[in-house]
C-alpha beads as a LAMMPS data file, in Angstrom:
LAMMPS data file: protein, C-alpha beads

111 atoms
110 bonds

1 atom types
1 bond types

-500.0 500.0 xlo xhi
-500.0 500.0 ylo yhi
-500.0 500.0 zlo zhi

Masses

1 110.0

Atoms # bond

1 1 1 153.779 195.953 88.116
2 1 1 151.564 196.600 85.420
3 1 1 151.156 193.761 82.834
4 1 1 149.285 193.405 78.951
5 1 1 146.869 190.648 77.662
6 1 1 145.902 190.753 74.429
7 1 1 143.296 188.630 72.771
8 1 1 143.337 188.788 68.806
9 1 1 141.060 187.649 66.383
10 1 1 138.858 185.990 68.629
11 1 1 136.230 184.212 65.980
12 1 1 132.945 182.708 66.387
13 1 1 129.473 182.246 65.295
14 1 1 126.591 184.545 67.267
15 1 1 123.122 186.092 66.820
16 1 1 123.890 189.898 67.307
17 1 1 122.442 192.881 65.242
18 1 1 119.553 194.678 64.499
19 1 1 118.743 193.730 60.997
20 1 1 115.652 191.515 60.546
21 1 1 118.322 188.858 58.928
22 1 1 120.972 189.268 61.816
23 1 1 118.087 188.602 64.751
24 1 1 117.253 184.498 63.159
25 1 1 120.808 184.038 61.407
26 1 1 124.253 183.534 63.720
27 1 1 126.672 185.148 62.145
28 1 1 130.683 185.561 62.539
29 1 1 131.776 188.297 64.888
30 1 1 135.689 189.231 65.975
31 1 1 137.189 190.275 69.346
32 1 1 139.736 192.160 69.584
33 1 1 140.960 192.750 73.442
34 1 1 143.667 195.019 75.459
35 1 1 143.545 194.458 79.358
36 1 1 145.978 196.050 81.269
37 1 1 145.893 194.544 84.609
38 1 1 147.920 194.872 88.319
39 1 1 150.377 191.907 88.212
40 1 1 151.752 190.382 91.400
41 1 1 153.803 187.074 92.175
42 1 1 150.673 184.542 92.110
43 1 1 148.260 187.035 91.113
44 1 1 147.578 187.123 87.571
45 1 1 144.126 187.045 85.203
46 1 1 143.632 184.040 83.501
47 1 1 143.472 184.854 79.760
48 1 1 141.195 181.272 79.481
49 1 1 138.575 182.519 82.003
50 1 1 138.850 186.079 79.668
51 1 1 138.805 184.372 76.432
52 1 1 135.462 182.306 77.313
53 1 1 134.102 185.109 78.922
54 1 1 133.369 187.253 75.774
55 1 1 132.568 184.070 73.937
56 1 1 129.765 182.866 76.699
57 1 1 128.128 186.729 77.149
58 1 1 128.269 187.225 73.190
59 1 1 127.130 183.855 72.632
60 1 1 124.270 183.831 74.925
61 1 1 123.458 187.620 74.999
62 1 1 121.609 187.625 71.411
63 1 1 122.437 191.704 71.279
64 1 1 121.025 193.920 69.508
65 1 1 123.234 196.408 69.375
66 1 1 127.705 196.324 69.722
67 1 1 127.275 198.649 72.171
68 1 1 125.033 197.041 75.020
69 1 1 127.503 194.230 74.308
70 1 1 130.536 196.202 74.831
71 1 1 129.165 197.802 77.629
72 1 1 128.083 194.425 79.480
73 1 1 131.271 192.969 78.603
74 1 1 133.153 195.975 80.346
75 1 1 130.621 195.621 83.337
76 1 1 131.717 191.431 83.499
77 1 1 135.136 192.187 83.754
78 1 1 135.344 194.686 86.450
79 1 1 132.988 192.152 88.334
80 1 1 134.939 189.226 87.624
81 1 1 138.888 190.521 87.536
82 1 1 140.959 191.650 89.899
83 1 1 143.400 194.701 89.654
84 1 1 142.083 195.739 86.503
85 1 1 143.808 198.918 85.510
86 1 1 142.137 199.081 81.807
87 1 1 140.402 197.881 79.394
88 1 1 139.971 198.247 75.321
89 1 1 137.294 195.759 73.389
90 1 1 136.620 195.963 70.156
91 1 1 133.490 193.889 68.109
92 1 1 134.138 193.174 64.608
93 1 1 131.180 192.131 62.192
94 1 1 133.420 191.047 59.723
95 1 1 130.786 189.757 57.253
96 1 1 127.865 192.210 57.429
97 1 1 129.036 194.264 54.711
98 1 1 130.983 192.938 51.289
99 1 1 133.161 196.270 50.882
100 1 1 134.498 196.543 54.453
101 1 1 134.677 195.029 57.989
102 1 1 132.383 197.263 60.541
103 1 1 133.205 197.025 64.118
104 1 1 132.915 198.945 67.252
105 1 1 135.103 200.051 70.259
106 1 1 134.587 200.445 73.763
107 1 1 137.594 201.348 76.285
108 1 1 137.400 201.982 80.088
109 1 1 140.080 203.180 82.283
110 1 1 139.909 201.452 86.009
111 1 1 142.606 203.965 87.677

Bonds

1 1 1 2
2 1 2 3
3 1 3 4
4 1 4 5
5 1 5 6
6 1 6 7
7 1 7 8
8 1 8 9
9 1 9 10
10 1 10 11
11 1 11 12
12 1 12 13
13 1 13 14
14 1 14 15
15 1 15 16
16 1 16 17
17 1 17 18
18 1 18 19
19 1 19 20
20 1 20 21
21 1 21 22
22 1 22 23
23 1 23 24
24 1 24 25
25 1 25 26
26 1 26 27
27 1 27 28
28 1 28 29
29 1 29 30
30 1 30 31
31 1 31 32
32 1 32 33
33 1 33 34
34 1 34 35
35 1 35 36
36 1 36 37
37 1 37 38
38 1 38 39
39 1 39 40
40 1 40 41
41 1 41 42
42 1 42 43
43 1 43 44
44 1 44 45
45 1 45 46
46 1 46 47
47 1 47 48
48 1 48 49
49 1 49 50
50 1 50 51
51 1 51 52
52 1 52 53
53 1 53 54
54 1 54 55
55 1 55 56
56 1 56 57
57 1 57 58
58 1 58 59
59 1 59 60
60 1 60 61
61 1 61 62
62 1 62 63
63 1 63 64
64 1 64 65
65 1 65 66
66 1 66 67
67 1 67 68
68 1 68 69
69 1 69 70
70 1 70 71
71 1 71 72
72 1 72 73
73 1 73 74
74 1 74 75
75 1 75 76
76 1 76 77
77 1 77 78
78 1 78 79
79 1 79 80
80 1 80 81
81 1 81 82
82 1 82 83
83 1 83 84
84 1 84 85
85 1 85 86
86 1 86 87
87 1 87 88
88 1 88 89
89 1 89 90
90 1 90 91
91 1 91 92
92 1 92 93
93 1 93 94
94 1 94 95
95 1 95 96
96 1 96 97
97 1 97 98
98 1 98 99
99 1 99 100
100 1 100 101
101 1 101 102
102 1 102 103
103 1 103 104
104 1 104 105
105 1 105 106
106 1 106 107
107 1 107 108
108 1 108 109
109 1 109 110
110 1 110 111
């Protein structure tokens, strides 16, 4: 049976970004997260282990660009989860610009 997490508005403070500004200055990114996943009796993913997952890569990763993150994040996950069917991450750099919120999307099908 096929089962949904979703992670919302996941906020914190990082260094990511190419801008001379964004490589010495943390700033606040978003996550936004679809993970479609293989669920059996006593086999689930942990949406804890998920959440502090993209925290501790984004976090520690000092990126450059979205998409190396996005694309190591994808990597993690099929490493780390089980039954993984697919997966949708998006990166929000909600402050970067004052007339809009920027972000970037990376989804990978497991099937």
């Amino acid at each position: 049976m096929s089962m949904q997490i979703r992670i919302e508005k996941l906020r914190f403070e990082t260094v990511i970004g190419i801008l001379p500004q964004e490589r010495t200055q943390v700033q606040s990114v978003e996550v936004d997260a679809l993970i479609d996943y293989r669920y059996a009796k006593g086999k689930y993913l942990d949406y804890v282990e998920a959440v502090d997952l993209i925290r501790t890569m984004l976090q520690n990763g000092k990126y450059g660009l979205i998409e190396d993150a996005l694309e190591d994040l994808i990597q993690a996950f099929s490493e780390r989860f089980e039954g993984l069917e697919k997966i949708e991450i998006t990166i929000w750099k909600p402050d970067i610009l004052c007339e809009c919120i920027v972000g970037v999307t990376r989804e990978k099908s497991f099937l």
